[in-house]
C-alpha positions as CSV (number, residue, x, y, z in Angstrom):
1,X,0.0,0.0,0.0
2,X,1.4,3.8,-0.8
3,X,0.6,5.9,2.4
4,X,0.3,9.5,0.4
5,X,-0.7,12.7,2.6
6,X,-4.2,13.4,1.0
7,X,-3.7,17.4,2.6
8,X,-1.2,19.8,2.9
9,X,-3.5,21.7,5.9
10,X,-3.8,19.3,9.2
11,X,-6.5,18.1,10.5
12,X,-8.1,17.8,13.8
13,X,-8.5,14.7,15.5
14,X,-12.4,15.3,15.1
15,X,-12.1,16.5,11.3
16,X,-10.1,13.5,10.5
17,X,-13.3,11.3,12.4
18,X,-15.7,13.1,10.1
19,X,-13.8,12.8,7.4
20,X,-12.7,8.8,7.8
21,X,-16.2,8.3,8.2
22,X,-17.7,9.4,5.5
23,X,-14.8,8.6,3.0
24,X,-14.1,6.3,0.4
25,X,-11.3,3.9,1.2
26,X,-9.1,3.7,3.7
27,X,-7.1,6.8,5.9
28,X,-4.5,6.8,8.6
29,X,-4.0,10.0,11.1
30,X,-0.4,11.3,11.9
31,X,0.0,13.6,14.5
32,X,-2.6,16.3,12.3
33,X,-1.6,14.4,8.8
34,X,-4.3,12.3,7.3
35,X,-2.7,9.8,5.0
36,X,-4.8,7.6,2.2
37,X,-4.0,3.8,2.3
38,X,-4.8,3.0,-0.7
39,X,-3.0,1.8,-4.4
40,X,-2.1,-1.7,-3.0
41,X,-0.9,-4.2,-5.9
42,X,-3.2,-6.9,-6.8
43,X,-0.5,-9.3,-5.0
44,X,-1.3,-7.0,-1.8
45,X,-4.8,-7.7,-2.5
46,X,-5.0,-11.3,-2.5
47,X,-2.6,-12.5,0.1
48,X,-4.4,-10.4,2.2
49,X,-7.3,-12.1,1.2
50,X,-5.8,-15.4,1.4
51,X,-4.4,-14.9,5.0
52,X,-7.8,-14.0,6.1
53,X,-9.5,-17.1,4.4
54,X,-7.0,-19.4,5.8
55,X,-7.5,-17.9,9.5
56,X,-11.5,-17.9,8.9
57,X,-11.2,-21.6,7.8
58,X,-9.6,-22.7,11.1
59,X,-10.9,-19.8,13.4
60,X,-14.1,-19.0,13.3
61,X,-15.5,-22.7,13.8
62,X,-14.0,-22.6,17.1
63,X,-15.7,-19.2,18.0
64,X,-13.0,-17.1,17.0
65,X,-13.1,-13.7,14.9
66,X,-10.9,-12.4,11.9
67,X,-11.7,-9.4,10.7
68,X,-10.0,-7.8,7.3
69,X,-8.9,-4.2,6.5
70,X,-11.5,-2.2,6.7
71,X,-11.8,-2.8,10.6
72,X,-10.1,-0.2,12.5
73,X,-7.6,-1.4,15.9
74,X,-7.4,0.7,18.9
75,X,-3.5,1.7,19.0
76,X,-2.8,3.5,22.2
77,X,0.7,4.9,21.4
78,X,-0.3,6.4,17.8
79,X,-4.3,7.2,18.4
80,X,-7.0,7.0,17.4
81,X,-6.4,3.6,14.9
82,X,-5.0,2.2,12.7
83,X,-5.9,-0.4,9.9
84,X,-4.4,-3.9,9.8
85,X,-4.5,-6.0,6.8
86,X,-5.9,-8.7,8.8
87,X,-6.3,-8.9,12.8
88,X,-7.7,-12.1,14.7
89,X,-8.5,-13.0,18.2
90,X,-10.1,-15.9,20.2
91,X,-12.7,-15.3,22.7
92,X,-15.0,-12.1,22.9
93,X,-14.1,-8.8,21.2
94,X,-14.5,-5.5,22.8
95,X,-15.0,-2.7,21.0
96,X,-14.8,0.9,21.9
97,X,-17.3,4.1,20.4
98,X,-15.5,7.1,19.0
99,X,-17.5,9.5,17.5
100,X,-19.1,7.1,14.8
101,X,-16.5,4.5,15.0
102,X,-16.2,1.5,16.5
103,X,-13.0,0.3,17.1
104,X,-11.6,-2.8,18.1
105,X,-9.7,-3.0,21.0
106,X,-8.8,-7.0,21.8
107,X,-6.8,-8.3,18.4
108,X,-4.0,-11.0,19.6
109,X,-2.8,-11.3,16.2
110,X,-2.5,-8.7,13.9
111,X,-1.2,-9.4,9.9
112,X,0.5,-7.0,7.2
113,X,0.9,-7.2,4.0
114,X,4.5,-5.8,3.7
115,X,5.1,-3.7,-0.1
116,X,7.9,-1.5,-1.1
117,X,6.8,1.6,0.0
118,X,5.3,0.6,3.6
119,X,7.7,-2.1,4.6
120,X,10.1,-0.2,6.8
121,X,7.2,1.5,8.9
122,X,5.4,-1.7,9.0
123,X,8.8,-3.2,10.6
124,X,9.5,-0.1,12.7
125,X,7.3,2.6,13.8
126,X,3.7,0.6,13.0
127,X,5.3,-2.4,15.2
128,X,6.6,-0.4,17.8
129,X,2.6,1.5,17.9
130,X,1.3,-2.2,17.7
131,X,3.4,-3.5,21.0
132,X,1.1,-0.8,23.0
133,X,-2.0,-3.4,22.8
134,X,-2.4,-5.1,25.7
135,X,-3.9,-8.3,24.0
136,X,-1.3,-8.4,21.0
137,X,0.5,-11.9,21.2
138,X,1.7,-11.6,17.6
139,X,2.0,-9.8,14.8
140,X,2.9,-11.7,11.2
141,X,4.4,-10.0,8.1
142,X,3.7,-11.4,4.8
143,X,6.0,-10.4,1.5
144,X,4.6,-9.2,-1.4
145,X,6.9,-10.4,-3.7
146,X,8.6,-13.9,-2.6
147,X,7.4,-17.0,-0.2
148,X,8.8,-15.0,2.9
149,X,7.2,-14.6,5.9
150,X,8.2,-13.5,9.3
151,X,6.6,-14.1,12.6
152,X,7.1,-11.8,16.0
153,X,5.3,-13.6,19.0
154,X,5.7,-11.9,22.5
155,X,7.3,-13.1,25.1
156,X,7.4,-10.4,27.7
157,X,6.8,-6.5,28.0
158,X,10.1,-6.1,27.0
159,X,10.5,-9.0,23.9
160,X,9.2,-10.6,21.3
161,X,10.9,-13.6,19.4
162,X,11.1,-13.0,15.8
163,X,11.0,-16.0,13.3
164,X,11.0,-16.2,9.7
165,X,9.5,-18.9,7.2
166,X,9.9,-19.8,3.7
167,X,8.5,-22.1,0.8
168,X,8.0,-25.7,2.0
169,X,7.7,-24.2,6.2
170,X,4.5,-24.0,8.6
171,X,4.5,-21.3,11.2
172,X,2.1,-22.0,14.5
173,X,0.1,-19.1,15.7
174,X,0.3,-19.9,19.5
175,X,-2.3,-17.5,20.2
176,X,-4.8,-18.6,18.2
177,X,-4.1,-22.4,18.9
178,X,-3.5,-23.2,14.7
179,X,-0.8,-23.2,11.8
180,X,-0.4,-22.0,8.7
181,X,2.0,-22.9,6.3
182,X,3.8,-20.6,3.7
183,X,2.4,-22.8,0.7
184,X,-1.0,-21.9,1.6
185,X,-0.5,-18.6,2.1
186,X,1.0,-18.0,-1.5
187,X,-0.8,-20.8,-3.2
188,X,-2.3,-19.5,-6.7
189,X,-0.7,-16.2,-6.0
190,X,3.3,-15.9,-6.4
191,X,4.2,-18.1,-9.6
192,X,5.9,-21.3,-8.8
193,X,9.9,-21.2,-9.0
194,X,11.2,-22.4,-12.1
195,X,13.1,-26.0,-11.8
């Protein structure tokens, strides 16, 4: 996804609730700076998708909930939300009103999609934000352009392993008691290697 200011002028936090809600498409809010989320690559699109699928398949049978992009995730250290590509969580969501919003405030696992332009602050500044949730017991990147994934699970306060996967590898989501592996993820999506 390109994250392109929309607006020279800043915003208020309330003009930017307004204007999120009655908008087209996605928006972020930086200290004043409102920031369209939008222009993802069809390979963005779809392993999103796919990772959502995946989660739904094994998930919500057991009374769990995965929600896609358009739901919005309470992040204390950068408020009011943010938008993950995919979030999950096991047991009862909670949800907090602001202004017309509701936001979700419970996600254990939280997914992006990582592209060229959004990668480093997905690594850095959007992870560091994401650590701030209470509930958050992991949070999975997915590669755009090769079978790459890497997974951060906490441990403490203070750390969070970090391990990564590739082609032919399964990855277990400890919070949400299942695994995925890195074929399914990228199945019908990445072309196969050539032999």
């Amino acid at each position: 996804m390109s994250a392109i200011p929309i607006t020279s002028q800043q915003m208020t936090l309330e003009e930017y609730l307004e204007f999120d809600y009655n908008a087209e498409g996605r928006y972020e809010y930086f200290d004043g700076e409102v920031i369209e989320m939008s222009g993802g690559s069809p390979e963005h699109s779809l392993l999103g998708n796919q990772v959502g699928r995946l989660l739904g398949n094994k998930l919500v049978p057991k009374g769990c909930s995965v929600y896609n992009s358009e739901v919005q995730i309470k992040v204390p250290t950068m408020l009011p939300y943010r938008y993950g590509d995919v979030s999950a969580l096991c047991g009862k969501p909670i949800y907090e009103d602001l202004g017309n919003q509701r936001l979700l405030v419970n996600p254990t696992l939280i997914v992006e999609v990582l592209s060229p332009s959004t990668e480093k602050f997905d690594r850095d500044l959007k992870f560091k934000a994401y650590k701030s949730i209470e509930t958050l017991r992991e949070y999975l990147l997915v590669n755009q352009d090769k079978k790459f994934v890497t997974l951060y699970t906490k441990y403490n306060e203070k750390f969070w392993f970090q391990s990564e996967y590739v082609e032919g590898e399964t990855l277990n989501l400890e919070s949400l008691e299942c695994d995925l592996s890195v074929d399914e993820i990228y199945q019908g999506i990445l072309p196969e290697p050539e032999q």
